[in-house]
C-alpha positions as YAML, in Angstrom:
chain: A
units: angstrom
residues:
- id: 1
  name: UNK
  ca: [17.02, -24.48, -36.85]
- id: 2
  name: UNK
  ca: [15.08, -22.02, -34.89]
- id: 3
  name: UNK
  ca: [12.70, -19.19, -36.44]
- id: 4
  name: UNK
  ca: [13.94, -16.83, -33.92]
- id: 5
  name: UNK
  ca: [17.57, -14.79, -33.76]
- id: 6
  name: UNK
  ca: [19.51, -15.00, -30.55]
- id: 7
  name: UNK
  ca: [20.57, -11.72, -30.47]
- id: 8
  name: UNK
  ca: [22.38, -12.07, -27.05]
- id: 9
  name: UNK
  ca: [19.99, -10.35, -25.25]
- id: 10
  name: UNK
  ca: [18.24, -11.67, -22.19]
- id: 11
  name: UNK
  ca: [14.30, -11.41, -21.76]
- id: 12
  name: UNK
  ca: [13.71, -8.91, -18.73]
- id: 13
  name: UNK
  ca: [12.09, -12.00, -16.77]
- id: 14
  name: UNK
  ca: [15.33, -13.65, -16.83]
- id: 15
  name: UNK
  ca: [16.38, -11.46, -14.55]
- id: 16
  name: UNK
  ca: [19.03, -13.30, -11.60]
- id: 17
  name: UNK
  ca: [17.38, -14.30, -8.50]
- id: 18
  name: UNK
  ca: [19.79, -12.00, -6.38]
- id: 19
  name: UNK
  ca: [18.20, -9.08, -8.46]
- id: 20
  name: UNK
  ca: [14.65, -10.05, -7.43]
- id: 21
  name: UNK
  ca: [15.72, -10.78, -4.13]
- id: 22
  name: UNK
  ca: [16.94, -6.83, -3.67]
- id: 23
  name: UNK
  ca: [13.84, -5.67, -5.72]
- id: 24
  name: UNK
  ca: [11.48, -7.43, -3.30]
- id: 25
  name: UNK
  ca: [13.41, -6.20, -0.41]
- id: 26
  name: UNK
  ca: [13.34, -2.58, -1.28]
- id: 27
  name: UNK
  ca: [9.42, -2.85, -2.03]
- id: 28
  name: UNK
  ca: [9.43, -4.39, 1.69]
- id: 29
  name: UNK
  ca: [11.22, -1.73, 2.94]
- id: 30
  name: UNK
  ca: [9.50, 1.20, 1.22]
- id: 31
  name: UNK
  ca: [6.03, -0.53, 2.16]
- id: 32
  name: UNK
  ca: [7.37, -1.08, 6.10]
- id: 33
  name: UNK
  ca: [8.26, 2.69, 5.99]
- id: 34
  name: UNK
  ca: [4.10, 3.55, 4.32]
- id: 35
  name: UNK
  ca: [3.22, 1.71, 7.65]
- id: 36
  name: UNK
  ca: [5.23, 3.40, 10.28]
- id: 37
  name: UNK
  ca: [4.52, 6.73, 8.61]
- id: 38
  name: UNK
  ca: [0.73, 6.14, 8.57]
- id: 39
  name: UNK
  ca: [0.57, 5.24, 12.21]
- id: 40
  name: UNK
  ca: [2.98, 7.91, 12.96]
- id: 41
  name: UNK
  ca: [0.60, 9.86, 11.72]
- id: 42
  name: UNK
  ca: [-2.25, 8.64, 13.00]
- id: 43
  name: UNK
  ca: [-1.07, 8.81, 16.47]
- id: 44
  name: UNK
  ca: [0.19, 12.56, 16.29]
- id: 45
  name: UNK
  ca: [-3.85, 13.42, 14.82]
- id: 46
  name: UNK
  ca: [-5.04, 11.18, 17.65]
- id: 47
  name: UNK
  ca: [-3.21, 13.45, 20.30]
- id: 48
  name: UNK
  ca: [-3.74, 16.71, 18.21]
- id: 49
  name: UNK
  ca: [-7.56, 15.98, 18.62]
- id: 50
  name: UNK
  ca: [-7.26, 15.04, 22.21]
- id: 51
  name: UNK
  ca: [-5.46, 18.11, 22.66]
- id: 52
  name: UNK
  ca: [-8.34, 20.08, 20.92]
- id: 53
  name: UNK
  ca: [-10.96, 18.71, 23.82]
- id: 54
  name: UNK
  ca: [-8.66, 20.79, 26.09]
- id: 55
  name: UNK
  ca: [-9.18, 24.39, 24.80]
- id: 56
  name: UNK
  ca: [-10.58, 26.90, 26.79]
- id: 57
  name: UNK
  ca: [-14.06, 26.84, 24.58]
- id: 58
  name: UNK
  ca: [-16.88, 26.24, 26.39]
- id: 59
  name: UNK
  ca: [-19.32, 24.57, 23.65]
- id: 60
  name: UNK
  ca: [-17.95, 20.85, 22.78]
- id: 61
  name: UNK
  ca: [-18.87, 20.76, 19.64]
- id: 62
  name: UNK
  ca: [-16.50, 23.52, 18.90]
- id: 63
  name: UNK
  ca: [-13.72, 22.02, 19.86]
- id: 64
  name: UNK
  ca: [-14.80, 19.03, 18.32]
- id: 65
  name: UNK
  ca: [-14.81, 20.79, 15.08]
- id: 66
  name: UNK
  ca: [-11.81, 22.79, 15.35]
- id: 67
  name: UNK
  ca: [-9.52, 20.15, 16.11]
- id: 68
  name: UNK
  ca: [-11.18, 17.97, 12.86]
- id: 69
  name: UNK
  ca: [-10.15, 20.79, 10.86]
- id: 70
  name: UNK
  ca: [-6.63, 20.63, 12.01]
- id: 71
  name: UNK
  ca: [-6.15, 17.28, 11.52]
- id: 72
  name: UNK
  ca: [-7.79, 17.05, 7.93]
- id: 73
  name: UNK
  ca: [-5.07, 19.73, 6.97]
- id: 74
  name: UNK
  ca: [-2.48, 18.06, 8.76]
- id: 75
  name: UNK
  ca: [-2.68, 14.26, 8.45]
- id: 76
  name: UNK
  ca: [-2.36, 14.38, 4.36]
- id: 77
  name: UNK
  ca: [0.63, 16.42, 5.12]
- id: 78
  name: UNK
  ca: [2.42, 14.20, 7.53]
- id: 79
  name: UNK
  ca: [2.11, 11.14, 5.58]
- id: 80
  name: UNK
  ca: [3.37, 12.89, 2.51]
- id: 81
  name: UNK
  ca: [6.23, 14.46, 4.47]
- id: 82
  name: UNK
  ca: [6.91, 11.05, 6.32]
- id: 83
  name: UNK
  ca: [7.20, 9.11, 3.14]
- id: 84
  name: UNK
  ca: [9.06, 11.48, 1.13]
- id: 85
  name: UNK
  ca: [11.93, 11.58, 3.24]
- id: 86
  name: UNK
  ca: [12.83, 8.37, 3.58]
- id: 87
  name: UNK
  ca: [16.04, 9.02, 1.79]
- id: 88
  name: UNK
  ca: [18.43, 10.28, 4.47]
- id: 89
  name: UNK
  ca: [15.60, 9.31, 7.45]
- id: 90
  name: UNK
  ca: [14.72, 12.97, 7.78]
- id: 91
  name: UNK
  ca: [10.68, 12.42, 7.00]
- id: 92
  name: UNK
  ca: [10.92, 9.95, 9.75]
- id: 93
  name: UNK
  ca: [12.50, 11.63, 11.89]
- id: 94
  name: UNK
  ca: [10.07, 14.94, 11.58]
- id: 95
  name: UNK
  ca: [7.52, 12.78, 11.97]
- id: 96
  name: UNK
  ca: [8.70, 11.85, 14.96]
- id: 97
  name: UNK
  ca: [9.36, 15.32, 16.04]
- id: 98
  name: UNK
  ca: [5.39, 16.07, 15.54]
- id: 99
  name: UNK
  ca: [4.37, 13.06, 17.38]
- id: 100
  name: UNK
  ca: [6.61, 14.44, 20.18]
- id: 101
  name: UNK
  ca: [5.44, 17.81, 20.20]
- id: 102
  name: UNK
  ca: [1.62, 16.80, 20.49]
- id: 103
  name: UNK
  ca: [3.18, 14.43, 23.26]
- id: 104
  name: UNK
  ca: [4.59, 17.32, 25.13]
- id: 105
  name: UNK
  ca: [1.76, 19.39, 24.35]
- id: 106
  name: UNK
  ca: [-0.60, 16.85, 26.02]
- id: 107
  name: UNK
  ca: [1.61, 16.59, 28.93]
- id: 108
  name: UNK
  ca: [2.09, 20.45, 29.74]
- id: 109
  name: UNK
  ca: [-1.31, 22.43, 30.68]
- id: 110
  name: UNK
  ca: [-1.53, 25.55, 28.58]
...
């Protein structure tokens, strides 16, 4: 005779391999998403500061600093944006919209 009571319940670790399985793949996908957001984001402050060399300042270091500025405020953003919406897509897909938009701004002389 055992010490201990089966009570019927199941030990959390017992848990069915199907319901690791979609564990693991929703960490997988959630940690995919982390990646594509943070180069997302990476690129659009990579183009932001390239943008920033193109201002009509005439000391460098200027526009050196001014576009570090806008990056350190935006960057945190963007990731936080990016991975917050990953619900319905819409993070990505203003993500996207901001990597676009320092695209276009590249592309067009102001």
């Amino acid at each position: 005779m055992s010490r201990t009571k089966n009570l019927g319940m199941t030990a959390p670790s017992a848990l069915s391999a199907s319901k690791k399985n979609q564990k693991r793949q929703a960490v997988l996908r959630r940690l995919g998403l982390l990646a594509v957001v943070c180069a997302l984001s990476f690129l659009t402050a990579h183009l932001i500061m390239l943008d920033a060399q193109r201002l009509p300042f005439e000391d460098m270091r200027l526009k050196t600093d001014l576009g570090g500025m806008v990056i350190a405020a935006l960057f945190p953003i963007l990731v936080l944006v990016g991975f917050a919406g990953r619900r319905h897509g819409w993070g990505l897909i203003l993500g996207l919209v901001a990597c676009g938009s320092a695209v276009l701004a590249g592309i067009f002389p102001f």
